[in-house]
KOLSESE-141893 format. One line per 5 residues: number of its first residue (from 1); their letters; for each residue x, y, z of C-alpha. Coordinates in nm, 4 decimals. Example, Ala and Ser with C-alpha at 12.3 -4.5 7.8 and 13.67 -1.06 7.14 Angstrom:
1	AS	1.2300,-0.4500,0.7800; 1.3670,-0.1060,0.7140
This chain:
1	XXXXX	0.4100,0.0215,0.3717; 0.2314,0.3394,0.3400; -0.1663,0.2330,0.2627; -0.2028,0.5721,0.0527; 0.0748,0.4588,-0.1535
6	XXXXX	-0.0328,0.2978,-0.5756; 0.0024,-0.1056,-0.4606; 0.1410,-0.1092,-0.8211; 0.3977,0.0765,-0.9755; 0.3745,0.1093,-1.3909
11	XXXXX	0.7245,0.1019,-1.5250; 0.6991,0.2385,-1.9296; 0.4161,0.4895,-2.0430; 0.3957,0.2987,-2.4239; 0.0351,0.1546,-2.5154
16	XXXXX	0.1087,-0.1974,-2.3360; 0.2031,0.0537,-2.0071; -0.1078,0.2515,-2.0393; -0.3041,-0.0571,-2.1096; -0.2316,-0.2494,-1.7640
21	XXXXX	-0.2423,0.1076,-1.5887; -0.6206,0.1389,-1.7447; -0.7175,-0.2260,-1.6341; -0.6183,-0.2336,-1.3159; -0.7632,0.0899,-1.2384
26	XXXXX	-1.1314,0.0105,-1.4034; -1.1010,-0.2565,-1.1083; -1.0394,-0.0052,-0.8565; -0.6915,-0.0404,-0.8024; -0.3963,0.2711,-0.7678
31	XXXXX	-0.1704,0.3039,-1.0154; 0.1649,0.4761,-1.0299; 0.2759,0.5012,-1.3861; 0.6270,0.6344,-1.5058; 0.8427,0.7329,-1.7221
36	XXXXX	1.2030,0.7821,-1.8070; 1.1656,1.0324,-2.1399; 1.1108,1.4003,-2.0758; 0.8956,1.3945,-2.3072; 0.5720,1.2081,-2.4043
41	XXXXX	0.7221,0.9541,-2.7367; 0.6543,1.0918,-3.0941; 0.5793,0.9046,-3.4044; 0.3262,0.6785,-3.6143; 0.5585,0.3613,-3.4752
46	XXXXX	0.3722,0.0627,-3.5096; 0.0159,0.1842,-3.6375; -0.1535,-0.1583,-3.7235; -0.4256,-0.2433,-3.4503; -0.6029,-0.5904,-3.5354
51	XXXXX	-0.9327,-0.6940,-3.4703; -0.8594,-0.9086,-3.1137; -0.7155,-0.5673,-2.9755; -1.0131,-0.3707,-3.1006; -1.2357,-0.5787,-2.8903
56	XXXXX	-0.9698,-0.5127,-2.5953; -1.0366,-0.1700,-2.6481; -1.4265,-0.1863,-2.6745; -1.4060,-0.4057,-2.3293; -1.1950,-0.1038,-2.1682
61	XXXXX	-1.4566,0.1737,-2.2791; -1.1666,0.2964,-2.5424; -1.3989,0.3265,-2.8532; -1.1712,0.6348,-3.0143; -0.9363,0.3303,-3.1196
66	XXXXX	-1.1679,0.2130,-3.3497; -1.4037,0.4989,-3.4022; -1.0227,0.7225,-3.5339; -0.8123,0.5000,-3.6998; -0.8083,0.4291,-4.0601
71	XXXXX	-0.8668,0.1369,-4.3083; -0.5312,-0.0198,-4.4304; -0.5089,0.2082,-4.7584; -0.4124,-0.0264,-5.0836; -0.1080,-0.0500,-5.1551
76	XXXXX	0.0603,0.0771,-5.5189; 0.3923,-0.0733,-5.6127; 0.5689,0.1310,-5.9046; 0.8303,0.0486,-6.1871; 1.1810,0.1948,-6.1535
81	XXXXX	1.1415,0.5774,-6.2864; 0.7418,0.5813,-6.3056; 0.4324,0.7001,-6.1773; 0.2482,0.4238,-6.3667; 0.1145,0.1813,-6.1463
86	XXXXX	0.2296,-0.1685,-6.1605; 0.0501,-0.3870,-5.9071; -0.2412,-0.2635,-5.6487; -0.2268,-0.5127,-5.3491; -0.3893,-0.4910,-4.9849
91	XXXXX	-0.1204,-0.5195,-4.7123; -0.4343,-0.7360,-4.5151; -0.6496,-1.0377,-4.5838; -1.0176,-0.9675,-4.6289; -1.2889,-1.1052,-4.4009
96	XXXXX	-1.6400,-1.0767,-4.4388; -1.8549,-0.9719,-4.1338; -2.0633,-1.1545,-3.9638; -2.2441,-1.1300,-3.6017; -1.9915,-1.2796,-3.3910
101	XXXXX	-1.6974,-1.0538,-3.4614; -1.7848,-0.6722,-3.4874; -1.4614,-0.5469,-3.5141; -1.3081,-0.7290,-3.8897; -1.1506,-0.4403,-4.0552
106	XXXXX	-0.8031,-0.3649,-3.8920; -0.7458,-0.0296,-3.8204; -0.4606,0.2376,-3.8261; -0.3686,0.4844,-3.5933; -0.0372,0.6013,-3.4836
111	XXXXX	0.0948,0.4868,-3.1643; 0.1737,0.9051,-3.1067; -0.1951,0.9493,-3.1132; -0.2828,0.6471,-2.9453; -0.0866,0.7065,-2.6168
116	XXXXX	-0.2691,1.0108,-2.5813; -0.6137,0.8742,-2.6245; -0.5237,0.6169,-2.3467; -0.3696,0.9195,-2.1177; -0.6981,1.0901,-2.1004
121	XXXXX	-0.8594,0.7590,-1.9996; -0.6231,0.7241,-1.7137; -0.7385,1.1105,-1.6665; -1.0880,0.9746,-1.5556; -0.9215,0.8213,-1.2572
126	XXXXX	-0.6941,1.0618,-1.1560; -0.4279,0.9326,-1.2673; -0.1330,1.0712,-1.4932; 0.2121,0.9243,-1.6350; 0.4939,1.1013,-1.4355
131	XXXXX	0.7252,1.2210,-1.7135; 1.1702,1.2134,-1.6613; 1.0933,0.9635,-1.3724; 1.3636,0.6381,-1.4528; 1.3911,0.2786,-1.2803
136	XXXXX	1.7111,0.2687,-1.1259; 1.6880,-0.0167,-0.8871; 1.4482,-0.2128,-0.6707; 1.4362,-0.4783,-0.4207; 1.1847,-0.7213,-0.3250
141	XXXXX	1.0058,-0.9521,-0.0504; 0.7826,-1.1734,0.0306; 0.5245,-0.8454,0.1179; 0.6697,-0.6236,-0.1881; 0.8701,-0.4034,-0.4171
146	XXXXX	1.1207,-0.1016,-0.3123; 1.1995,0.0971,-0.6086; 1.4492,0.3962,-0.6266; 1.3425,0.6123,-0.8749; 1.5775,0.9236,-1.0237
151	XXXXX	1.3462,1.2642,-1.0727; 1.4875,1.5964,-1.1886; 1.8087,1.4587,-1.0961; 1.6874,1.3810,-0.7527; 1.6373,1.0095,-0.6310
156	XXXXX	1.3207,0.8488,-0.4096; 1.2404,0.5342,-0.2178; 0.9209,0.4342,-0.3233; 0.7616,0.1083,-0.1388; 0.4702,-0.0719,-0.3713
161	XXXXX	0.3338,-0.4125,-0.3881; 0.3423,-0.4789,-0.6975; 0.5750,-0.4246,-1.0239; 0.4876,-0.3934,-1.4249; 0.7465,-0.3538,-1.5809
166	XXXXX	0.6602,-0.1804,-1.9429; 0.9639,-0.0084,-2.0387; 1.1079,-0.1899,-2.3832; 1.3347,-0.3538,-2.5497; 1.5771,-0.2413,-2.2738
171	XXXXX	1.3804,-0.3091,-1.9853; 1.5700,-0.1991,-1.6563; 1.2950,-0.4512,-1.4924; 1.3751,-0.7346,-1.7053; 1.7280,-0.7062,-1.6644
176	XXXXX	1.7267,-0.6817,-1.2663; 1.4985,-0.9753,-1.2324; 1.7322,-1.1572,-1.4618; 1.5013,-1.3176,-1.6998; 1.6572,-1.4271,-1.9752
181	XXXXX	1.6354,-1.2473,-2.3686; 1.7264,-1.5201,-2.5808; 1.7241,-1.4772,-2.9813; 1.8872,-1.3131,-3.2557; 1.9833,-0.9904,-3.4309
186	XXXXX	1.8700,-1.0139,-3.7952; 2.1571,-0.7939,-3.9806; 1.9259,-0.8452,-4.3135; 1.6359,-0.6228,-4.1732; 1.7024,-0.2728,-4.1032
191	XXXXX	1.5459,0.0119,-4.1726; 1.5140,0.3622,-4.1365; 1.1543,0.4671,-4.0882; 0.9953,0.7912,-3.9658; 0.7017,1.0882,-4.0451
196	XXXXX	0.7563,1.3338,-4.2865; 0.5540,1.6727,-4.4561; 0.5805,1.6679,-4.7790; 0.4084,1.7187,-5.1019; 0.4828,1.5201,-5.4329
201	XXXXX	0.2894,1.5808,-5.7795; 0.0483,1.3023,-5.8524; 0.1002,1.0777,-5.5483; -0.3026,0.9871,-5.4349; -0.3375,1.0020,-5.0286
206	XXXXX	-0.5701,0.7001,-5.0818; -0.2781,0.4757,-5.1520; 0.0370,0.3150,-4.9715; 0.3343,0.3591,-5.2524; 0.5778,0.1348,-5.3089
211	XXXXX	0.8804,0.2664,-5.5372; 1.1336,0.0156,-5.6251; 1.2666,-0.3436,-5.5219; 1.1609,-0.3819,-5.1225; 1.4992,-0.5942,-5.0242
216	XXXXX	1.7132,-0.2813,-5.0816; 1.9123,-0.4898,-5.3251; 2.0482,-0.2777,-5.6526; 1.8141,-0.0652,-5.7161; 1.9831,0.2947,-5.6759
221	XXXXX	2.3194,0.3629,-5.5907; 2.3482,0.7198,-5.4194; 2.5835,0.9155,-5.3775; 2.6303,1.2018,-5.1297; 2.9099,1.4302,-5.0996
226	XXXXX	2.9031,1.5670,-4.7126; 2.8898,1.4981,-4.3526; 3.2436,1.4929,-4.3601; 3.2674,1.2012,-4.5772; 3.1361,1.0558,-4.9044
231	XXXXX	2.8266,0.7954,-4.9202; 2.7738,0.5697,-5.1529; 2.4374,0.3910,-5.0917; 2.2529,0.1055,-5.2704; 1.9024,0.1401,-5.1389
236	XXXXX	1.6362,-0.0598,-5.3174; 1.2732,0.0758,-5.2248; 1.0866,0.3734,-5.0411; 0.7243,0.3003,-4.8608; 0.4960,0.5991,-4.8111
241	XXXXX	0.1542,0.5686,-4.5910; -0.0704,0.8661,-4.5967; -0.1331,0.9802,-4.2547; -0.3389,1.2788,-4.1777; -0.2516,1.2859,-3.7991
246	XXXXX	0.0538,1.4515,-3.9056; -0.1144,1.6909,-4.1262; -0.2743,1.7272,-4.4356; 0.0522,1.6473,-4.6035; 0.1515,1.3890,-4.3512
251	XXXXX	0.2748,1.0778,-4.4410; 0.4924,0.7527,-4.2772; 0.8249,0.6564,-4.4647; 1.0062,0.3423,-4.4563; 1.3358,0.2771,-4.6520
256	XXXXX	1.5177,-0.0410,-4.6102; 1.8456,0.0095,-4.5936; 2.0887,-0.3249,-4.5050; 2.4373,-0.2207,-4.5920; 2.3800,0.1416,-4.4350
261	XXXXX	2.5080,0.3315,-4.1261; 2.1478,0.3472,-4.0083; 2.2396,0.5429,-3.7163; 2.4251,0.8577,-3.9374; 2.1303,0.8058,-4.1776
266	XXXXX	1.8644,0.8365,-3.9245; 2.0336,1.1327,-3.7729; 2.0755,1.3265,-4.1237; 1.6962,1.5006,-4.2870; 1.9766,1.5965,-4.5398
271	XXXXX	2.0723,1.2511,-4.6199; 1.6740,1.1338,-4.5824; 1.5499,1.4117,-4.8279; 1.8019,1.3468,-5.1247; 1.7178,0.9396,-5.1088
276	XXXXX	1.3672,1.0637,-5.0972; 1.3976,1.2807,-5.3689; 1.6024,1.0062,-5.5906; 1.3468,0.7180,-5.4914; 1.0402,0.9112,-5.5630
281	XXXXX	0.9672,0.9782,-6.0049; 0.7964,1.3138,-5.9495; 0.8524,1.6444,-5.8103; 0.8488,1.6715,-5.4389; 0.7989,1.9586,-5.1789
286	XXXXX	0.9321,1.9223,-4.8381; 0.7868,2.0765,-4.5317; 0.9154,1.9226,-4.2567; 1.0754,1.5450,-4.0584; 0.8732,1.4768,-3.7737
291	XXXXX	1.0211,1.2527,-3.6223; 1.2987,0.9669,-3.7410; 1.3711,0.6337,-3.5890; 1.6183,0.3543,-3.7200; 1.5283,-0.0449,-3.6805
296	XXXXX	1.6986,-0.3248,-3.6960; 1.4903,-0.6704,-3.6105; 1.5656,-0.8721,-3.3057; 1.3776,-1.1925,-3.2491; 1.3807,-1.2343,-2.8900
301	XXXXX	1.1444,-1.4054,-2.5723; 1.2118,-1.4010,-2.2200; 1.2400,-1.7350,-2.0569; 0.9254,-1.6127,-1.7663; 0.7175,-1.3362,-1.8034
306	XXXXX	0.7192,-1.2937,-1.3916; 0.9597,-1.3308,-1.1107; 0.8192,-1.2354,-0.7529; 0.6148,-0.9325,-0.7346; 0.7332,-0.8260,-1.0299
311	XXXXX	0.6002,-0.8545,-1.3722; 0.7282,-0.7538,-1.7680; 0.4707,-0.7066,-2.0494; 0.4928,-0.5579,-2.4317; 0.8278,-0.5664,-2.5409
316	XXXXX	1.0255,-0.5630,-2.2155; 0.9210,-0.9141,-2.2343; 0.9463,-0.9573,-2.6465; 1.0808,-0.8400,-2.9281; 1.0187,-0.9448,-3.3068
321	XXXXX	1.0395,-0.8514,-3.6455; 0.7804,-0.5998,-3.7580; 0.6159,-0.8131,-4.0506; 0.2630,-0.9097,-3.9669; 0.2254,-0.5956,-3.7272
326	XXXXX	0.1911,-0.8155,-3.4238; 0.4105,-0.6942,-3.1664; 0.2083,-0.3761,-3.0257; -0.0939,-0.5807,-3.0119; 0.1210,-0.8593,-2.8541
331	XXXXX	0.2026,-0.5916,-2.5706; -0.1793,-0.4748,-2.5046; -0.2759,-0.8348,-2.4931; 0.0075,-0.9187,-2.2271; -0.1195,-0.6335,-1.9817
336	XXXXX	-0.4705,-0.7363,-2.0430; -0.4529,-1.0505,-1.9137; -0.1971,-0.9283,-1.5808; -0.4118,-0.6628,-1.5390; -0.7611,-0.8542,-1.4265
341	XXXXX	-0.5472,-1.0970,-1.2332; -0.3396,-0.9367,-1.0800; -0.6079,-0.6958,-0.9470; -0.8307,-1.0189,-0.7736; -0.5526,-1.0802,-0.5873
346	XXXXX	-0.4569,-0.7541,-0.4710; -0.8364,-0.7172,-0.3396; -0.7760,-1.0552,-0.1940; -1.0495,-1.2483,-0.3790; -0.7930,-1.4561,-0.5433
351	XXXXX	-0.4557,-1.6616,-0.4310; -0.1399,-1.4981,-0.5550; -0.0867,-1.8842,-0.7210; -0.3276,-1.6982,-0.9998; -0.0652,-1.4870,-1.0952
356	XXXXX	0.1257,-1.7943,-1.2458; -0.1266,-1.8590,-1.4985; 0.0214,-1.5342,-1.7045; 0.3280,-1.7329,-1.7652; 0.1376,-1.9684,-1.8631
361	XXXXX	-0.1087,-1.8706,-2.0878; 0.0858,-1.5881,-2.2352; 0.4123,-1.7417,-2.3140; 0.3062,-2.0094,-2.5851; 0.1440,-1.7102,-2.7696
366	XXXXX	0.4560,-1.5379,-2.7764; 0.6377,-1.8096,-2.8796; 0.3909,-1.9083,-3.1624; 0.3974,-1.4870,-3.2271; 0.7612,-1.4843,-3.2913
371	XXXXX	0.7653,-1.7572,-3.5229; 0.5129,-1.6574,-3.7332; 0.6360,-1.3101,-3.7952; 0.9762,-1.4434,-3.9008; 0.8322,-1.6896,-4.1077
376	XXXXX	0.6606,-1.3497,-4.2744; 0.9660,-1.1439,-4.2826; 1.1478,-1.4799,-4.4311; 0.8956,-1.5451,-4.6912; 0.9504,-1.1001,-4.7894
381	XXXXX	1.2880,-1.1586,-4.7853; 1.2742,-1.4918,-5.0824; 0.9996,-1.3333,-5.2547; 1.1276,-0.9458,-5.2801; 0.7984,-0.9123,-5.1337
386	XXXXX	0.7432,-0.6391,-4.8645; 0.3458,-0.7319,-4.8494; 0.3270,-1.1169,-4.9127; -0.0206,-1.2704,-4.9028; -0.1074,-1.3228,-4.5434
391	XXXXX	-0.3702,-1.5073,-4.3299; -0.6564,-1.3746,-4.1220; -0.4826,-1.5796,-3.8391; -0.2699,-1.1844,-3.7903; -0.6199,-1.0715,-3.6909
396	XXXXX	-0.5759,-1.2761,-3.3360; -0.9023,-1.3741,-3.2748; -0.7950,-1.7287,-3.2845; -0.5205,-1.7078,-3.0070; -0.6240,-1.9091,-2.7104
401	XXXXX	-0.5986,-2.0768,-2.4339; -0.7540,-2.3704,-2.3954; -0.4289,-2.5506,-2.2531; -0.4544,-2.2920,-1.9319; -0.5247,-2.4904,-1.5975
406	XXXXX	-0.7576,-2.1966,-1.5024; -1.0211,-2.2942,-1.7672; -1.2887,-2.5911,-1.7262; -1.4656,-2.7580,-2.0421; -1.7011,-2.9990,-1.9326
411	XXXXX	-1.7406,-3.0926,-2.3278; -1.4142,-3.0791,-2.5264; -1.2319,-3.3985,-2.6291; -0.9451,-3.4567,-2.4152; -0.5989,-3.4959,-2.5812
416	XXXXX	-0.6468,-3.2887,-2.8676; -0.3220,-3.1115,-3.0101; -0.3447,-2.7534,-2.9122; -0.2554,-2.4166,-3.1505; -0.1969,-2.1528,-2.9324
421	XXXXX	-0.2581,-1.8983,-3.2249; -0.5009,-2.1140,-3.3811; -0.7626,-1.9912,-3.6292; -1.0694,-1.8981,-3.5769; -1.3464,-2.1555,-3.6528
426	XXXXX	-1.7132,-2.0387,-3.6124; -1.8188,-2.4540,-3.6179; -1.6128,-2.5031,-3.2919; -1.6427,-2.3467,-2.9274; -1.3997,-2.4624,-2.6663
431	XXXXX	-1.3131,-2.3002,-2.3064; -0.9954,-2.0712,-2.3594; -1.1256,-1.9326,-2.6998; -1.2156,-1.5625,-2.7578; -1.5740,-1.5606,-2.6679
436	XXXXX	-1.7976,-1.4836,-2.9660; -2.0243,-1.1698,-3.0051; -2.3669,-1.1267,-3.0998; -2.5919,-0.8590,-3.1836; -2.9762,-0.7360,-3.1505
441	XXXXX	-3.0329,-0.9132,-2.8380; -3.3554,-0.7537,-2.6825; -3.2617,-0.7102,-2.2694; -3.5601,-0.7520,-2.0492; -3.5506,-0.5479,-1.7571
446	XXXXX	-3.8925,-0.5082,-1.5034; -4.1187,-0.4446,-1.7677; -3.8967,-0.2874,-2.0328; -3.6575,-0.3667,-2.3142; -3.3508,-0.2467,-2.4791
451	XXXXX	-3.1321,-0.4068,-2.7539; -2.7999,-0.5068,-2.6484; -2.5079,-0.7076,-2.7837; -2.2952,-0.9745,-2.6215; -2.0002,-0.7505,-2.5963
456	XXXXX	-2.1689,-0.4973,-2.3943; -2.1830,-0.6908,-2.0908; -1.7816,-0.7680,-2.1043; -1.5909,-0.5552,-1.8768; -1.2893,-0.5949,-1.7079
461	XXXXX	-1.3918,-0.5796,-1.3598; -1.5906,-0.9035,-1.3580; -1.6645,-1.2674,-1.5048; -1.9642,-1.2977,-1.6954; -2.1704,-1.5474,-1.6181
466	XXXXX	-2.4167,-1.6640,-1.9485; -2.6751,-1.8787,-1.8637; -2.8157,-2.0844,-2.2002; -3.1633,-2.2160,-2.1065; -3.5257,-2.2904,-2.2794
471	XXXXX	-3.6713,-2.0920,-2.0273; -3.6286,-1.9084,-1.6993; -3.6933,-2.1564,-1.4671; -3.4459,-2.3949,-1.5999; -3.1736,-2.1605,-1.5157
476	XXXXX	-3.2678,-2.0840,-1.1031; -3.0768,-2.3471,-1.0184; -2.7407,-2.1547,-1.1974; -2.8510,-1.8638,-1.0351; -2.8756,-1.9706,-0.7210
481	XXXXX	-2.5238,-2.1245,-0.7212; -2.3905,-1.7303,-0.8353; -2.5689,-1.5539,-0.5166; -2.2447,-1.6662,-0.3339; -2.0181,-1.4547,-0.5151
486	XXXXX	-2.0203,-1.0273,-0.4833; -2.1710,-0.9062,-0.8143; -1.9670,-0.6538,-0.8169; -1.7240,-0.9383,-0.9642; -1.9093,-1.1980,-1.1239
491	XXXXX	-2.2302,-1.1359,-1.3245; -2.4740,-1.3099,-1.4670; -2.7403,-1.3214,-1.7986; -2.9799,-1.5750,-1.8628; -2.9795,-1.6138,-2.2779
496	XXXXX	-3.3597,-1.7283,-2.3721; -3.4335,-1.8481,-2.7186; -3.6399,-1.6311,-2.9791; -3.9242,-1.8786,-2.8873; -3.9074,-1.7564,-2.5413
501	XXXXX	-4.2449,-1.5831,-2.4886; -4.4093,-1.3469,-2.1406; -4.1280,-1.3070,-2.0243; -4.1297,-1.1515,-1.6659; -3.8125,-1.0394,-1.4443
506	XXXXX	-3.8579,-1.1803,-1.0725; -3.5674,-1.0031,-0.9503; -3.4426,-0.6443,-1.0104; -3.0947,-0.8183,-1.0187; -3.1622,-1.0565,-1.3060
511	XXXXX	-3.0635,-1.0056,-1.6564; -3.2457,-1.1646,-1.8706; -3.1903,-1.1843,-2.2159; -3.4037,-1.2608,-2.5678; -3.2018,-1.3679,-2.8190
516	XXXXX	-3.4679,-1.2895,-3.0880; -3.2559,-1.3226,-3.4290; -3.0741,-1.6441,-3.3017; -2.7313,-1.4949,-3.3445; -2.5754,-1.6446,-2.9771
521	XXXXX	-2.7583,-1.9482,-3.0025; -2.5605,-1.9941,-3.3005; -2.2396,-1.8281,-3.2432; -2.2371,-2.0747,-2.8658; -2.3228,-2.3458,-3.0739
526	XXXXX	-2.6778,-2.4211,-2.8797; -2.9040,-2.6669,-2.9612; -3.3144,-2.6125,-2.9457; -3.4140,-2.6970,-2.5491; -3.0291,-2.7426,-2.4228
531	XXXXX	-2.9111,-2.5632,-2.1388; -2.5826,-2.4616,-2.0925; -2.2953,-2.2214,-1.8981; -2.0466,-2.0322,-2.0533; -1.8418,-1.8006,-1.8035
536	XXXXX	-1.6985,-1.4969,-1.9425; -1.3627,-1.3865,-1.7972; -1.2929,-1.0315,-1.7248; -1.0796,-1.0424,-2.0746; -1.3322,-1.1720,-2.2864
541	XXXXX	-1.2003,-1.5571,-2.3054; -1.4007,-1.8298,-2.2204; -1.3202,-1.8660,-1.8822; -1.5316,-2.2235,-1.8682; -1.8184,-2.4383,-2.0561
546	XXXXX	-2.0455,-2.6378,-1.8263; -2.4222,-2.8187,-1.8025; -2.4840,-2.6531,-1.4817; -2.4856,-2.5194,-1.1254; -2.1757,-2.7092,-1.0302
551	XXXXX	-1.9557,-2.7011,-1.3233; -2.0220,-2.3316,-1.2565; -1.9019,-2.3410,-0.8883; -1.6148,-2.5552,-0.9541; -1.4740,-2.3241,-1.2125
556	XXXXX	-1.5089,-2.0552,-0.9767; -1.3510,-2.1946,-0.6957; -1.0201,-2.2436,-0.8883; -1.0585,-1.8540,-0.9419; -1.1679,-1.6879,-0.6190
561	XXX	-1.0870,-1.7844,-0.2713; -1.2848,-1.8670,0.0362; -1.6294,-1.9745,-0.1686
């Protein structure tokens, strides 16, 4: 194999694509990413980001995420014929912020404008998403992956270790390695949905509106004379988001549409103007479609998320319905958790036998994923209710793993059932949980302080190492067991209590910590004079909980080799 050649090859530029290229890079390793369209995709798609993948983002230096997308607008429903407002409801569950989760407030931003933000990230590194590139085939062994790839109509060999496979529903990847898709094609949700200019008297651009009866059961019967035939359609409701990524005038439409030819529909701004125009009371100006895109909802899983060298994230790997806006966020969390994994063992710090622990930990989420969003799209369908009331458990921040054989609790009760989504529960800590932030932390550093938070030690290069201790000669004996491992992979803080007073840095490579308004001793659950480990992993899960030096070491070992 050539050694100038990417070790992995990126198959799919979406966001869960971008999202393992971007991880695996921040480690240092070369990334080839393609793509089959021509062109780069277009369209708000699936906007919703939740809080778990706004941390994700903070962890990969991506604050534009969260510093450019938008509050979830209310929503407005409307009676048949009016502009008068019926109902005002919130499409998301409210939660009140506190220190130990900084990102509550789910944001929207279009996936259009969200590939691009994550393109100029890859940028930094050189690296770019090769555009009318397509998977035909590959082959692998024991040492890696031959792919033949079609460009501008001409094909390549192209040797690589390693294989993400990124590229949908459809997955070329998927289908070679012959994983199975098992599930179901739901014939009662399907939808036409796309972004559109246009100007209507009265309608506010700081609401969602809802006009009509969301099942797309009796509401209006249209007719249409043209496209070579007549149309009679009974379409019940029309959604429309303000977005001003489009333009000032921008907004996303949705129009459920069960008993239609969604593929003529979707192909006819005719046909999508006049429902438009018969769905919505008031007068409208049109400027432009930007882009249209039909749905219908498959449930479906693989049966193993790897085979090989060869790996499928986002929804090459899933598919579900849309309610509950998990799927996206699904796909970034997939290619987090490859990504840091994947790149320990391609630096050879870590057996390949790591690699199994993505099936592992990934695949109950899925599965708990999928049924929870049909359960949602069930509940929309009884209830004529597009928006039903809904749980903070969407935001993610409860999803765990705490059944993975990679993580080491040294004080959880053994035998406990286990939620894989689970909710989060600021009076319990366990290993495999999202690890908690907290704020206004003063850093001591040879002489000198700053204020720091939790969050802005987690990268995805290393393990965090956070050492819990009355005082800084307590913890030595931690730190002593860490001067094994490179730092460059595993780092470590000593937390000190707001009590702590003089403190003094002995080495330039310590990082000591004051936690002078108490907010980690309480979000880690610590107790006045305790000490305790908690080791961050590289995608902010706690990787292990521990008393001490060797709790520490013997989590370690079962990561990296040879220490």
């Amino acid at each position: 194999m050539n050694p100038t050649r990417p070790p992995v090859l990126v198959v799919g530029a979406g966001p869960a694509g971008l999202v393992a290229a971007l991880t695996l890079l921040q480690n240092g390793i070369p990334v080839r990413i393609i793509d089959k369209e021509h062109n780069h995709r277009m369209g708000q798609r699936g906007p919703g980001i939740w809080p778990r993948s706004l941390e994700l983002f903070n962890f990969l230096d991506v604050p534009e995420v969260n510093d450019l997308g938008k509050p979830f607008p209310m929503t407005r429903s409307y009676g048949p014929g009016t502009l008068e407002p019926l109902t005002e409801s919130s499409m998301v569950p409210h939660m009140e912020p506190t220190p130990t989760v900084p990102f509550h407030v789910p944001k929207l931003i279009g996936q259009q404008l969200l590939d691009v933000i994550l393109r100029r990230h890859l940028e930094k590194f050189s690296c770019s998403v090769e555009m009318d590139t397509e998977l035909r085939s590959f082959e692998q062994s024991d040492e890696g992956v031959t792919a033949v790839l079609a460009k501008n109509g001409t094909l390549e060999t192209f040797d690589t270790k390693w294989m993400i496979g990124a590229d949908g529903a459809k997955s070329v990847v998927r289908k070679q390695l012959g994983l199975t898709f098992l599930g179901e094609t739901r014939d009662d949700v399907r939808l036409v949905m796309g972004d559109i200019r246009l100007h209507g008297v009265g309608l506010d651009r700081k609401y969602m509106h809802r006009f009509g009866n969301v099942t797309g059961r009796g509401y209006v019967q249209f007719l249409l004379l043209g496209l070579g035939e007549m149309w009679i359609l009974t379409l019940g409701s029309l959604t429309l988001r303000p977005t001003d990524e489009i333009g000032e005038d921008g907004w996303q439409f949705l129009i459920p549409a069960a008993d239609v030819d969604l593929t003529k529909l979707a192909q006819s701004e005719e046909l999508i103007m006049e429902i438009i125009t018969s769905l919505l009371p008031t007068e409208v100006t049109f400027n432009k479609i930007v882009w249209v895109s039909e749905y219908r909802a498959n449930i479906r899983m693989v049966n193993k998320l790897s085979e090989g060298r060869a790996f499928v994230v986002g929804d090459a790997a899933h598919v579900q319905s849309p309610a509950g806006g998990q799927g996206l966020n699904s796909g970034i969390q997939d290619a987090f958790n490859l990504g840091w994994k994947l790149a320990l063992v391609e630096k050879g710090l870590a057996d390949k036998s790591l690699l199994e622990t993505y099936n592992a930990e990934r695949l109950p989420v899925i599965s708990e994923m999928l049924e929870r969003t049909t359960t949602i799209v069930n509940q929309a369908i009884k209830t004529e209710n597009m928006f039903p009331p809904r749980s903070t458990i969407l935001f993610m921040l409860g999803i765990n793993c705490r059944f993975s054989n990679i993580v080491l609790d040294e004080f959880a009760i053994p035998g406990k059932p286990i939620n894989a989504y689970g909710i989060p529960d600021e009076g319990h800590l366990e290993a495999g949980d999202r690890a908690p932030d907290a704020p206004n932390i003063l850093q001591v550093w040879r002489g000198e302080s700053d204020v720091k938070t939790l969050f802005s030690l987690y990268r995805p290069s290393y393990h965090t190492v956070l050492v819990f201790a009355p005082s800084l000669a307590g913890a030595k004996p931690i730190l002593g067991a860490l001067e094994a491992y490179d730092k460059s992979v595993v780092r470590s803080a000593v937390v000190l209590p707001s009590s702590a007073t003089g403190v003094t840095v002995a080495s330039a490579t310590d990082l000591v910590l004051v936690d002078q308004e108490g907010h980690a001793y309480s979000a880690y659950l610590m107790e006045a004079g305790q000490t305790k480990v908690f080791v961050i992993r590289p995608d902010g899960v706690i990787g292990a909980i521990v008393r001490g030096a060797e709790g520490v070491k013997k989590y370690l070992s079962g990561i990296f080799l040879g220490v």
